[in-house]
TIRO-99419 format. One record per residue: residue in three letters; x, y, z of N, C-alpha, C in turn; residue number from 1. Coordinates in steps of 0.001 Angstrom, whole numbers, plus 500000, padded with zeros to 6 digits. Example, Ala and Ser with C-alpha at 12.3 -4.5 7.8 and 13.67 -1.06 7.14 Angstrom:
residues 2
['ala'; [513190; 494310; 507800]; [512300; 495500; 507800]; [513200; 496700; 507800]; 1]
['ser'; [512850; 497750; 507080]; [513670; 498940; 507140]; [512900; 500030; 507870]; 2]
This chain:
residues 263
['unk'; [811781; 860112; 169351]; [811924; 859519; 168029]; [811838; 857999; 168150]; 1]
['unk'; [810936; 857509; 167314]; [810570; 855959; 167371]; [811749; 855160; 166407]; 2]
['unk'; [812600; 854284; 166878]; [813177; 853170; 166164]; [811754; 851802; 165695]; 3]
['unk'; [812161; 851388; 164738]; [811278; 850292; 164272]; [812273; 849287; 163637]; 4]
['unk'; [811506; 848322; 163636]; [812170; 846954; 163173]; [812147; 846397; 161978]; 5]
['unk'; [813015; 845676; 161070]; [813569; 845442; 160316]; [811413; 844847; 159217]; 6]
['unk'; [810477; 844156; 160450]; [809088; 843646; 160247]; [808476; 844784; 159840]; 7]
['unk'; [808789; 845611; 161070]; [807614; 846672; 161354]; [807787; 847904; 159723]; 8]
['unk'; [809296; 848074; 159435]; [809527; 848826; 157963]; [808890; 848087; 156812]; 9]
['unk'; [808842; 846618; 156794]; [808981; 846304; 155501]; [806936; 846282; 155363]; 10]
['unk'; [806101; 846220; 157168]; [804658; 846848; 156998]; [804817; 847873; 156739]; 11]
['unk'; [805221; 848908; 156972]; [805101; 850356; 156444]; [805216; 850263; 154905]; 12]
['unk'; [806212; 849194; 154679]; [806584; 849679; 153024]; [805237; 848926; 152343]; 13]
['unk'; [804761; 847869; 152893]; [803474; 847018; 152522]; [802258; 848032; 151901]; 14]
['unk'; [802131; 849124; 153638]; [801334; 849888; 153390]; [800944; 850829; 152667]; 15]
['unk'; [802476; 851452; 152035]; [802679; 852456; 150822]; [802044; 852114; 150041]; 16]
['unk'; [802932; 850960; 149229]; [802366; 850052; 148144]; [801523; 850583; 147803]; 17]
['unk'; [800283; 850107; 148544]; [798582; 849868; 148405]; [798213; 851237; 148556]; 18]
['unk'; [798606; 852708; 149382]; [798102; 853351; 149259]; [798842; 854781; 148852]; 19]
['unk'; [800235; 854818; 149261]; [800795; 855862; 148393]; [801291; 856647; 149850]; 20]
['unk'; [801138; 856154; 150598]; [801460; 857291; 151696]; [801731; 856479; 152855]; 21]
['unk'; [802840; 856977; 154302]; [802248; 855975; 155697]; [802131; 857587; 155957]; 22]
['unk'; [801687; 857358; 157682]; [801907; 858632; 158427]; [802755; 857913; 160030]; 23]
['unk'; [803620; 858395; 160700]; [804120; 857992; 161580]; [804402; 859192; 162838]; 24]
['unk'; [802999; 858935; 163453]; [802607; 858987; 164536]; [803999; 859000; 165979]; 25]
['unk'; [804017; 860767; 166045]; [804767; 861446; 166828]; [806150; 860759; 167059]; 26]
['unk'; [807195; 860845; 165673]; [808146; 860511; 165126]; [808997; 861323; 165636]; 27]
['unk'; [809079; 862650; 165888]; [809926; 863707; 166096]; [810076; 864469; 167121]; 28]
['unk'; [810773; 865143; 167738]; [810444; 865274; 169169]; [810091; 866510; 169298]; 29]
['unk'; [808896; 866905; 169687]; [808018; 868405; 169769]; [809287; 869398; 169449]; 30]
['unk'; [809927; 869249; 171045]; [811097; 870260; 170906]; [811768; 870690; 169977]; 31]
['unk'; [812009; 870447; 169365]; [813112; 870364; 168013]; [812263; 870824; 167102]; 32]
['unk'; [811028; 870792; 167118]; [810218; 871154; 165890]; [809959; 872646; 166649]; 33]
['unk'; [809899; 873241; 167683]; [809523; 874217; 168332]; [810461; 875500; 168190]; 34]
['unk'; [811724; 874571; 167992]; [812595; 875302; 167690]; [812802; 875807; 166017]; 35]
['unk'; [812726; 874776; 165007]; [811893; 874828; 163906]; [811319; 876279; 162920]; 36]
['unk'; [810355; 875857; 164582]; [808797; 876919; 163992]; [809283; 878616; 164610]; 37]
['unk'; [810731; 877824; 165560]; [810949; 879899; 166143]; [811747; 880087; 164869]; 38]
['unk'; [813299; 879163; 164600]; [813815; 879762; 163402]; [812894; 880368; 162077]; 39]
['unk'; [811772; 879293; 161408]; [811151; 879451; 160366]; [809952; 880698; 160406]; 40]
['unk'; [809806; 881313; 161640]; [808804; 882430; 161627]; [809381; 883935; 161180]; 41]
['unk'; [810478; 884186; 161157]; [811329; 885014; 160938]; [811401; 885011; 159302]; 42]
['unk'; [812402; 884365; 158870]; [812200; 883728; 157614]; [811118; 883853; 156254]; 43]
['unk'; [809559; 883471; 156957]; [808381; 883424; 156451]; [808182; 884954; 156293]; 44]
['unk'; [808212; 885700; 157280]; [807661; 887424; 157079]; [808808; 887695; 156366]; 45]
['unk'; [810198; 887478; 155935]; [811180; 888422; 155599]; [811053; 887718; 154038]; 46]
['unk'; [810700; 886930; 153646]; [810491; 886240; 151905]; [809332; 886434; 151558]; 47]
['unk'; [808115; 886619; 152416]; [806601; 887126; 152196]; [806787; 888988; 151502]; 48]
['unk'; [807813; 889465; 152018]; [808033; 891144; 152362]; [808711; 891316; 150959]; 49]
['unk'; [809902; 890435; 150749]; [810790; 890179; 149545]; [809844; 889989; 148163]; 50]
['unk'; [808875; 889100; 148476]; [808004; 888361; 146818]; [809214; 887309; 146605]; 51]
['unk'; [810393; 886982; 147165]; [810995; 885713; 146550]; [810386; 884277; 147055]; 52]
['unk'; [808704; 884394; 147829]; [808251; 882774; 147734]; [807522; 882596; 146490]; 53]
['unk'; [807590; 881576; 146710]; [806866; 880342; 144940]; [805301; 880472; 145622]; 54]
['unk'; [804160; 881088; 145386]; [803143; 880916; 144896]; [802068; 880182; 144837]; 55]
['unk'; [801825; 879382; 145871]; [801260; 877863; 145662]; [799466; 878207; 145117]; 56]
['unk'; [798938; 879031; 145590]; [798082; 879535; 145351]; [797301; 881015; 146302]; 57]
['unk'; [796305; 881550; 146277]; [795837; 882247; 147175]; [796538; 882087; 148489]; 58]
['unk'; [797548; 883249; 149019]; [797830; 883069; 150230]; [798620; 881882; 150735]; 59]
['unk'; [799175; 881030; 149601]; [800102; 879812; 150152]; [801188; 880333; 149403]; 60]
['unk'; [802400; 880163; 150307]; [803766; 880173; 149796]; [804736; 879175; 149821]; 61]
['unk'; [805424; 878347; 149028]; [806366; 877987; 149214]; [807991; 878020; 149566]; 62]
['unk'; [808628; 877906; 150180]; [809803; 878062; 150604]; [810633; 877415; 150405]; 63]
['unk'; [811690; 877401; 149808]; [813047; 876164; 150620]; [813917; 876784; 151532]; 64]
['unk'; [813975; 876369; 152684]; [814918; 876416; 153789]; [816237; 876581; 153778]; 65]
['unk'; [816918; 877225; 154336]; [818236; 877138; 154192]; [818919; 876418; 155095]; 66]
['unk'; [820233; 875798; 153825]; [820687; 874428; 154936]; [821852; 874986; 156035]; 67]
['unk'; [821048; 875260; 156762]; [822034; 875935; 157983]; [821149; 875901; 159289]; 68]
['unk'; [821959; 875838; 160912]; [821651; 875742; 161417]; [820807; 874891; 162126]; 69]
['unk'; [819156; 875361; 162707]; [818281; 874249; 162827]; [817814; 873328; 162279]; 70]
['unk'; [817981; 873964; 160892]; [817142; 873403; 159537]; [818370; 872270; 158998]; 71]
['unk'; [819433; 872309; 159549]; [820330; 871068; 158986]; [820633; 870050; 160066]; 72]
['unk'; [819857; 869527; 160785]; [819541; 868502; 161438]; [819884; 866887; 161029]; 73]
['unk'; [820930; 866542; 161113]; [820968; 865128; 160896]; [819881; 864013; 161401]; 74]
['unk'; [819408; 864410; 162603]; [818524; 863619; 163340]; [817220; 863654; 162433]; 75]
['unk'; [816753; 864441; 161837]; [815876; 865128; 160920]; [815929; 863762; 159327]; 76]
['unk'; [817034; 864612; 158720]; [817352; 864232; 157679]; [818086; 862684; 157186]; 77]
['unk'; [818586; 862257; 158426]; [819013; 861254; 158251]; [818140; 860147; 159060]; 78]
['unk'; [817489; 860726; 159792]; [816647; 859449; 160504]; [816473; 858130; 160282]; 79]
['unk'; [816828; 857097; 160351]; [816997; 855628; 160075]; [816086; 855162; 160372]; 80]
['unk'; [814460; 855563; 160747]; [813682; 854842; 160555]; [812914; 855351; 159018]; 81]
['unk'; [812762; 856611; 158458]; [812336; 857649; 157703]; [812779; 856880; 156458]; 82]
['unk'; [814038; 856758; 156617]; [814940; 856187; 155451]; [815124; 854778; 154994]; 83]
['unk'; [814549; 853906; 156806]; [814591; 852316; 155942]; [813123; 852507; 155169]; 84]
['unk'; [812109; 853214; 155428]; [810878; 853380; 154601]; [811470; 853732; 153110]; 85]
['unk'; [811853; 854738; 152959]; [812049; 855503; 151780]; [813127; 854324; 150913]; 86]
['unk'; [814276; 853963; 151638]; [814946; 852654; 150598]; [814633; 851323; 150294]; 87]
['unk'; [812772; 850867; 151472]; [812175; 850169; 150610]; [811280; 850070; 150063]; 88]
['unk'; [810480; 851882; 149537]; [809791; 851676; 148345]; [810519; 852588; 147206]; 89]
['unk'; [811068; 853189; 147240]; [812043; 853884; 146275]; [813527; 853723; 146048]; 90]
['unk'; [813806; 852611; 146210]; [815494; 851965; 146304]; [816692; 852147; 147200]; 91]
['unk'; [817442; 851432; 147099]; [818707; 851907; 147831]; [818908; 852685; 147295]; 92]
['unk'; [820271; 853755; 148257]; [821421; 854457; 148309]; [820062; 855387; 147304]; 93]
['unk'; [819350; 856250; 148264]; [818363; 857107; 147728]; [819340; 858811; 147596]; 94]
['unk'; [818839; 859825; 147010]; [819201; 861082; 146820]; [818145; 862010; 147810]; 95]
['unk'; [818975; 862990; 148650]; [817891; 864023; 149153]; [818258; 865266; 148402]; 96]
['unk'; [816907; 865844; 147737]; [817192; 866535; 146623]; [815936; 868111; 147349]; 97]
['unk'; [815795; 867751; 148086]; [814496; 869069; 148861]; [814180; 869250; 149822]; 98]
['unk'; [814601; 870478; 150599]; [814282; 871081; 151837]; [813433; 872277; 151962]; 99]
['unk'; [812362; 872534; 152103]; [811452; 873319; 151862]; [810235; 873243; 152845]; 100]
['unk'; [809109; 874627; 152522]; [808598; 874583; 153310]; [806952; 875083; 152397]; 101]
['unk'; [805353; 874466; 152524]; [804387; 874761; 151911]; [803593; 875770; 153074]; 102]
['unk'; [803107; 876848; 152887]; [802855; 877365; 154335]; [801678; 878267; 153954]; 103]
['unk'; [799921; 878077; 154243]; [798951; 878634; 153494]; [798435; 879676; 154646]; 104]
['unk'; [798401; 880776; 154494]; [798124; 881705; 155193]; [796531; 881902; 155435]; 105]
['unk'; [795875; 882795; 156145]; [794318; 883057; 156216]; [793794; 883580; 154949]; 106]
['unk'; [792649; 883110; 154581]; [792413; 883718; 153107]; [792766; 882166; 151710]; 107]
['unk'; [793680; 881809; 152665]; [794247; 880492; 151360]; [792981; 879711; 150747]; 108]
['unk'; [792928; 878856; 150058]; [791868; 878447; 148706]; [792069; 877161; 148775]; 109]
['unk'; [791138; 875864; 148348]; [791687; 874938; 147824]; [792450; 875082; 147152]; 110]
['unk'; [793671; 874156; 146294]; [794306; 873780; 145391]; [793417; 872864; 144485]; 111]
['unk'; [793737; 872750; 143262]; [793278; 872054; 142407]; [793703; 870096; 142706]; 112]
['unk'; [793061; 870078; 142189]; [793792; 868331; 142845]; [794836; 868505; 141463]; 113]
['unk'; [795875; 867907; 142048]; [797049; 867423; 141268]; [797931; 866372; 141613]; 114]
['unk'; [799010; 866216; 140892]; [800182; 865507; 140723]; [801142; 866097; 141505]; 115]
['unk'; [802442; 866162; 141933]; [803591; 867064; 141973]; [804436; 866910; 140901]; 116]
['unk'; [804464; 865328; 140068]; [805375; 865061; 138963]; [804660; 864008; 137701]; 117]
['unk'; [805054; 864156; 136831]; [804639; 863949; 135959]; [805281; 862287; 135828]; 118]
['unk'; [804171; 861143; 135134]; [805344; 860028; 135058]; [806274; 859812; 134176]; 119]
['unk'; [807315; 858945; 134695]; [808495; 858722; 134080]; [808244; 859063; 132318]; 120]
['unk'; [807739; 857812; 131871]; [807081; 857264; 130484]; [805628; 857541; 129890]; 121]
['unk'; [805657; 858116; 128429]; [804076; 858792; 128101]; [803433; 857012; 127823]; 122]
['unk'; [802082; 856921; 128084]; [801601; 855887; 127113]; [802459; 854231; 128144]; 123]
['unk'; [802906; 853990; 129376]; [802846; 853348; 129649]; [802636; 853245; 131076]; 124]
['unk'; [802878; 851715; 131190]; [802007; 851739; 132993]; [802891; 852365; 134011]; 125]
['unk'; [802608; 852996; 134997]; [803075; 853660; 135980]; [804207; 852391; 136609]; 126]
['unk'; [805323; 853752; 136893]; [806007; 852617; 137390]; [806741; 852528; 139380]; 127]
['unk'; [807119; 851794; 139945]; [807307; 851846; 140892]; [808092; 853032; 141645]; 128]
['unk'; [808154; 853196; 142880]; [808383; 854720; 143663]; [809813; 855201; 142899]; 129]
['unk'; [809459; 856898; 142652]; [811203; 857305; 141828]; [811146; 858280; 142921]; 130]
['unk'; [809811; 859191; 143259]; [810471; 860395; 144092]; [809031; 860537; 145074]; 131]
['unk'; [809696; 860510; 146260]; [809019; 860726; 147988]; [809240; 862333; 148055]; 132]
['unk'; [807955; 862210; 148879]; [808182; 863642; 149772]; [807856; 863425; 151365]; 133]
['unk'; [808682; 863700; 152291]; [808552; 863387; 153802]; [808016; 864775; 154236]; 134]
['unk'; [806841; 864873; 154554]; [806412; 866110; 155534]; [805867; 865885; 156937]; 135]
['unk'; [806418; 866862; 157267]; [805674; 867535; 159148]; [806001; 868374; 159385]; 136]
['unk'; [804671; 868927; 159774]; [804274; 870128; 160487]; [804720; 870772; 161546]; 137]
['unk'; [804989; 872052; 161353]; [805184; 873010; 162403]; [804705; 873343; 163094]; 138]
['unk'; [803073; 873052; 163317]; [802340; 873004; 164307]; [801384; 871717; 164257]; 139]
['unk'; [800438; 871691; 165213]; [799311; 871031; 165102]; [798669; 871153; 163709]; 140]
['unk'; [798718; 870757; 162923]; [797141; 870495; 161733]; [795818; 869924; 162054]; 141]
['unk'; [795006; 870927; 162040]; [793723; 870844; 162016]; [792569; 870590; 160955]; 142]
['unk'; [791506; 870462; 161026]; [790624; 870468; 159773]; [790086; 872248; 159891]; 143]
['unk'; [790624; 873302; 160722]; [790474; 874653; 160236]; [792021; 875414; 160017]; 144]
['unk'; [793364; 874936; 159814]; [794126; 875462; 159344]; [795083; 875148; 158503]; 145]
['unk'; [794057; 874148; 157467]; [794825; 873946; 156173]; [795211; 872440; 155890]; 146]
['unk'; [794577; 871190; 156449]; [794823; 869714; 156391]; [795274; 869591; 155189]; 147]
['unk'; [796508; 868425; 154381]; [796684; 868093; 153029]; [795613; 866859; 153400]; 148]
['unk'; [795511; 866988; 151799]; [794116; 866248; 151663]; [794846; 865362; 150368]; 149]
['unk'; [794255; 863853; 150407]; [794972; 862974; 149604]; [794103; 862384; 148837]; 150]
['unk'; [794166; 861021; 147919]; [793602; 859932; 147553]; [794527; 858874; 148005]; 151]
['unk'; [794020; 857834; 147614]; [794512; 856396; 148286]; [794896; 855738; 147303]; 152]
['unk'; [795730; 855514; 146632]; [796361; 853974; 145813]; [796263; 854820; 144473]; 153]
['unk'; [796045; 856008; 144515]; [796262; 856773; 143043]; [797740; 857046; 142050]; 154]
['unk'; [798666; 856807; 143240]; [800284; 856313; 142698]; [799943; 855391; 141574]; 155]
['unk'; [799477; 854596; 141487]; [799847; 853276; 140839]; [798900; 853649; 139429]; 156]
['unk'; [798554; 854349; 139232]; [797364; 855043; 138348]; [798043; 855802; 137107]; 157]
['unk'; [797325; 855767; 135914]; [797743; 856794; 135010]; [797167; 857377; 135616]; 158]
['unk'; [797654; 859334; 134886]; [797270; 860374; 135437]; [795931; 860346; 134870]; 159]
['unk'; [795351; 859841; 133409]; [793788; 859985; 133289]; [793266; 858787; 134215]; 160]
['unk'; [793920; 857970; 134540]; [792534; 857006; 135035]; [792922; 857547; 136785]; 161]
['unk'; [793661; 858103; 137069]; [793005; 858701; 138898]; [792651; 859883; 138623]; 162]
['unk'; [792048; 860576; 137574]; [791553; 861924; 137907]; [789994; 861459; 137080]; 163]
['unk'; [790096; 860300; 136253]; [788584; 859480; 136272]; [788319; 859121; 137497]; 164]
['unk'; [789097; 858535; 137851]; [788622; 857504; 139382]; [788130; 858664; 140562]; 165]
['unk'; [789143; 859975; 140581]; [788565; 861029; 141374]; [786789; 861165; 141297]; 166]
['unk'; [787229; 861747; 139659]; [785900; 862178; 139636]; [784803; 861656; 139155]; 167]
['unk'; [784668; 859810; 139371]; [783492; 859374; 139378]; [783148; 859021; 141025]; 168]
['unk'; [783997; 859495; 142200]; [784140; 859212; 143236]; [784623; 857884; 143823]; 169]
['unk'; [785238; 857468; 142740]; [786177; 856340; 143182]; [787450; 856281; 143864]; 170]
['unk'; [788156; 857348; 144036]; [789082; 857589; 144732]; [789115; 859418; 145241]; 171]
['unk'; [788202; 858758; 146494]; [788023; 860175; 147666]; [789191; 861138; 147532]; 172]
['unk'; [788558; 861956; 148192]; [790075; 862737; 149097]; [789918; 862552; 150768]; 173]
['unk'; [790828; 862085; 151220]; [791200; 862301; 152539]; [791647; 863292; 153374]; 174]
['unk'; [791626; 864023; 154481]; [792124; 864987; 155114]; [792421; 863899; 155808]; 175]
['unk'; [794321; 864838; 156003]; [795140; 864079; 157062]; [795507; 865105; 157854]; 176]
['unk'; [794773; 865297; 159444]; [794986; 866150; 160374]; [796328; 865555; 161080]; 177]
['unk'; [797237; 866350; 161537]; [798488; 865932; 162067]; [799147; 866395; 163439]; 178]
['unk'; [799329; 865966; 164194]; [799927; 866670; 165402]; [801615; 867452; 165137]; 179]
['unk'; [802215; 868088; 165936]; [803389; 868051; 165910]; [804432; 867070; 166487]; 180]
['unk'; [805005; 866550; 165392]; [806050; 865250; 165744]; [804769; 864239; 164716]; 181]
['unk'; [804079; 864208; 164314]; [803782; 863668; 163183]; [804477; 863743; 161927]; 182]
['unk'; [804871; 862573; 161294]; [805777; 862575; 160159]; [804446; 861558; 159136]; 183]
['unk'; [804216; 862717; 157450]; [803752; 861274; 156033]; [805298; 861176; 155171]; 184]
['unk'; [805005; 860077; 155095]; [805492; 859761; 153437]; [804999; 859804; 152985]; 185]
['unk'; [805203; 860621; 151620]; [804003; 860154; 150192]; [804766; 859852; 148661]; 186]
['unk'; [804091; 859098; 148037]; [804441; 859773; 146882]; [803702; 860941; 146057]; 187]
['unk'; [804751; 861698; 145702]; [804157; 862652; 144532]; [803145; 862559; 143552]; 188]
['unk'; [803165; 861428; 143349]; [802167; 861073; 142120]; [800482; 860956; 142875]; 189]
['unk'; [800681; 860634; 143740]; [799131; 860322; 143930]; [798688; 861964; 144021]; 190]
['unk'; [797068; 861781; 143766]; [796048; 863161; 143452]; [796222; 863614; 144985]; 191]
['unk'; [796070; 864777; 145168]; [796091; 865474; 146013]; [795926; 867061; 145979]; 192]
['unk'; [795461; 867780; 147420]; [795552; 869276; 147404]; [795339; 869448; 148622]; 193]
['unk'; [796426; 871035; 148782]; [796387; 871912; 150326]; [794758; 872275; 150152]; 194]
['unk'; [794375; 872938; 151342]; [792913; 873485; 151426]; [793473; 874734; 152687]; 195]
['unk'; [792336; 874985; 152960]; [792275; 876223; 153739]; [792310; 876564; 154797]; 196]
['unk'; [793724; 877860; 155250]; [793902; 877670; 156412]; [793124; 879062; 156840]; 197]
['unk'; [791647; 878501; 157756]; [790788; 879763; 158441]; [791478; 880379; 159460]; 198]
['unk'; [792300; 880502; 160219]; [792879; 880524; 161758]; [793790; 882183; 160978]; 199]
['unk'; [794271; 882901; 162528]; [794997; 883978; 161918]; [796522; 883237; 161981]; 200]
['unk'; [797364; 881880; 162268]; [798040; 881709; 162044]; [798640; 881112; 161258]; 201]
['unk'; [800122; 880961; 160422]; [800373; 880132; 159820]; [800442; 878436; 159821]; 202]
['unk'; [800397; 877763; 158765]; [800465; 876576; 158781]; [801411; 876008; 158383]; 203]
['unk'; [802846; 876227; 158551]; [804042; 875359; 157732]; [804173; 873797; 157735]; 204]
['unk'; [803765; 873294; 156243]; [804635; 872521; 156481]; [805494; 872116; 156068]; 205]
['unk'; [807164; 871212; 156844]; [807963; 870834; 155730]; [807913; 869973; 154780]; 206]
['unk'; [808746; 870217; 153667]; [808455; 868953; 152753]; [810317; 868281; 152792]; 207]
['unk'; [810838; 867122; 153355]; [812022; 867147; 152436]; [811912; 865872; 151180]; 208]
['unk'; [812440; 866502; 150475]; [812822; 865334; 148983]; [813750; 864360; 149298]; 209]
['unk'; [812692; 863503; 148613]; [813937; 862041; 148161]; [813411; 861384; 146953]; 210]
['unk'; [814618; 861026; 145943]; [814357; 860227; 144834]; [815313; 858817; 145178]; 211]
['unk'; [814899; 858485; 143672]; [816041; 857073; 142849]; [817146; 857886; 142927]; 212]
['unk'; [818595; 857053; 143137]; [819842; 857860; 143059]; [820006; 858193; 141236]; 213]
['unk'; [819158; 857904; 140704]; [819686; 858990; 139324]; [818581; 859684; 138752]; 214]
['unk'; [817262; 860042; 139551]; [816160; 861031; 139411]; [816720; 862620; 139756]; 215]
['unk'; [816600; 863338; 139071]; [817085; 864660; 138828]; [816453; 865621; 138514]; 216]
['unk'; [815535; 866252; 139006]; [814790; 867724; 138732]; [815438; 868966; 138962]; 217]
['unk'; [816276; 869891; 137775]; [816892; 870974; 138402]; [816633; 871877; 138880]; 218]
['unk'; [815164; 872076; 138932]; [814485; 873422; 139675]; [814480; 873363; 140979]; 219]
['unk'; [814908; 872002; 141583]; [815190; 871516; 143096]; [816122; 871585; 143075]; 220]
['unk'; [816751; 872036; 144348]; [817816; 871392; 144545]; [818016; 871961; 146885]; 221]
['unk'; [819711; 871523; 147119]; [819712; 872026; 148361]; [821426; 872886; 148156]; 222]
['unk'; [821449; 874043; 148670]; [822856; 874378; 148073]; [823056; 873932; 149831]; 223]
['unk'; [824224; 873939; 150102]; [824908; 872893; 150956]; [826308; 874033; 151154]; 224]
['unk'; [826431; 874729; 152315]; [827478; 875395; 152403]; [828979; 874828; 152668]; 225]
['unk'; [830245; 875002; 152208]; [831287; 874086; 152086]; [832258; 873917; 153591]; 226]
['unk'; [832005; 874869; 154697]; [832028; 874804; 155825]; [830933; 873448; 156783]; 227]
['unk'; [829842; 873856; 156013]; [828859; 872581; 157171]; [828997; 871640; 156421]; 228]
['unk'; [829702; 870933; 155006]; [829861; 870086; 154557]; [830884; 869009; 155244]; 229]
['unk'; [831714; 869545; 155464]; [832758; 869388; 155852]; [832826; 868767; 157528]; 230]
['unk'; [831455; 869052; 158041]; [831181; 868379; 159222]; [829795; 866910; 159261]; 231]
['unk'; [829803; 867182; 158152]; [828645; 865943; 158128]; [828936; 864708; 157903]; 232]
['unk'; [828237; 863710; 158750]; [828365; 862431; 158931]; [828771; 861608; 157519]; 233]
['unk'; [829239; 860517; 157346]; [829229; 860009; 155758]; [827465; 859537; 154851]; 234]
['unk'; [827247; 859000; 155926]; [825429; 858973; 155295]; [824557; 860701; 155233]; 235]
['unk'; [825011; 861160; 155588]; [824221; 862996; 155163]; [825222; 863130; 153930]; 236]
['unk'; [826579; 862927; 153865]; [827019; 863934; 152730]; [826341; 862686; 151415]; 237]
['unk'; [826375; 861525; 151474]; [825895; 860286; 150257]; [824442; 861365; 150637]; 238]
['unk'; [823539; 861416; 151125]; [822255; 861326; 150851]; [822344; 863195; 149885]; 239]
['unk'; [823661; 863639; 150262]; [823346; 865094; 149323]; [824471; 865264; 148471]; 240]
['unk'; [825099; 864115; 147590]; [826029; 863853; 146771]; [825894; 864781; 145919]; 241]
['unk'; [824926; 864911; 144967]; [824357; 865546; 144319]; [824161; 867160; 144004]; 242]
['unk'; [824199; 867599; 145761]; [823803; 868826; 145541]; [825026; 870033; 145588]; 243]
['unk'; [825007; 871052; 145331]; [825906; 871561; 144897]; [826274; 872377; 146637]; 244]
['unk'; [827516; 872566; 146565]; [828429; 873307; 147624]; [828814; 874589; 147261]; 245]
['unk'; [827746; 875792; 148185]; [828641; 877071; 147746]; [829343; 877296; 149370]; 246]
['unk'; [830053; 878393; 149034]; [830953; 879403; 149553]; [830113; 879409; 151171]; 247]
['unk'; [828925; 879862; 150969]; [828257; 880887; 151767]; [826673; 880993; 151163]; 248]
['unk'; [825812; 881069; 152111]; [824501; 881190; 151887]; [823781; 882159; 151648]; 249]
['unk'; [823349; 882773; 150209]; [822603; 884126; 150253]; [821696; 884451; 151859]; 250]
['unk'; [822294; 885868; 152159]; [820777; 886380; 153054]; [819803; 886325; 152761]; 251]
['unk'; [819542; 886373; 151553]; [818170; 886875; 151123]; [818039; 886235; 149672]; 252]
['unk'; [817626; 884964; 149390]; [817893; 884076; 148383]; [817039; 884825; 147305]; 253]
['unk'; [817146; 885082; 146031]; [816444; 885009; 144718]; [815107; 884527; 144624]; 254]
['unk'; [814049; 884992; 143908]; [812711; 884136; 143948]; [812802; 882616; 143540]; 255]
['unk'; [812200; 881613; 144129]; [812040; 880761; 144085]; [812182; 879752; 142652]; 256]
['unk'; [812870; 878861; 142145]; [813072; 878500; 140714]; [812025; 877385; 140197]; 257]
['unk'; [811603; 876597; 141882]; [810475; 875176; 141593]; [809315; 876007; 141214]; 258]
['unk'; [808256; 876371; 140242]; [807483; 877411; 140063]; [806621; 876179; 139454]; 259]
['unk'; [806743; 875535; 138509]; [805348; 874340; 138163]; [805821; 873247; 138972]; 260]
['unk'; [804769; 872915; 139872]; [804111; 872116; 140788]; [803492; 871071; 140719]; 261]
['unk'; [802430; 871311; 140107]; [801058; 870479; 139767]; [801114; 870082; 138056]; 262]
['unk'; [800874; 868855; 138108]; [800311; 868187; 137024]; [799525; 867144; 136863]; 263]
């Protein structure tokens, strides 16, 4: 795991700005993600078997993770380089509001280019970062098992003028192939879509959420068991103030509630 400097964050945050995304180049330590991909393979066949994943399209499912165990990683979630990024393009004392997983099976389809969120205000100019999504992969990403594919500086865009700008070819799409221990930031807003994973294996990747501390989508959320609460550092329980504390963690959670995605 790479520490960076107080210079080197506020280039990363430079770089957002202008394009809506960084990527940070083998951030995480294989291992830990290996372990990851053994917990999350289990998981994937037993909610595939259920019908309780979200749908992303042909053969892609979405997941949220349960906060237990591997998947509740402070080193992960609290990472202090992840986070001086995220509190300087989306504010201090940020909210983590999503632990989840996008995972497109053989057979999967483009996605339509989209949004993930809609902006703040109808009829005015876009406004500066409210809600990040931090992903990496469970394995290697390739350009044959499913690359996210982006535009560049389309954040800063109404939603008609980057889906003009798309489609007079003014703002490409990019494939971002990724190793494991590769970490993006993005924002939500810029155009984007999964594509297709040819290979017979899966492609997970995680997504976790972060907003403004008073951005609130209730179809997200992380339930937070009141036993592992109770052991977390003071910066993990602030970054999940928000989220609600049960008892105990369903085995076998309910279908999925985040169901519109794209806009």
């Amino acid at each position: 795991m790479t520490g960076f400097s107080s210079s080197e964050l506020d280039a990363y945050a430079t770089t957002f700005e202008r394009d809506g995304m960084v990527l940070l180049k083998q951030h995480f330590p294989k291992a830990t993600l290996a372990a990851w991909r053994a917990a999350f393979e289990p998981l994937l066949r037993a909610r595939i078997m259920s019908g309780t994943t979200a749908v992303r399209g042909d053969n892609r499912h979405y997941i949220t993770l349960p906060f237990t165990g591997v998947f509740a990683d402070e080193s992960i979630f609290c990472d202090p380089g992840i986070l001086g990024i995220v509190e300087r393009v989306a504010g201090e004392d940020p909210v983590m509001c999503q632990l989840a997983t996008d995972t497109p099976l053989k057979g999967s389809t483009h996605q339509d280019v989209h949004r993930d969120t809609p902006p703040l205000f109808d009829d005015q100019p876009e406004t500066p970062s409210f809600q990040l999504a931090v992903n990496f992969p469970l394995c290697d990403v390739s350009l044959e098992n499913g690359p996210f594919e982006t535009t560049l500086g389309t954040h800063r865009m109404r939603p008609d003028e980057a889906m003009s700008a798309y489609r007079e070819g003014r703002a490409g799409l990019h494939a971002i192939p990724m190793e494991l221990g590769d970490v993006m930031i993005r924002d939500v807003r810029a155009l984007h879509r999964g594509t297709p994973n040819n290979t017979d294996e899966p492609r997970p990747m995680v997504v976790i959420g972060y907003s403004r501390s008073w951005y609130f989508r209730p179809e997200v959320h992380i339930d937070v068991p009141v036993d592992l609460d109770q052991r977390l550092s003071p910066r993990a329980k602030r970054l999940l103030r928000h989220m609600p504390r049960v008892a105990e963690l369903d085995a076998l959670p309910a279908a999925e509630a985040y169901k519109k995605f794209a806009y």
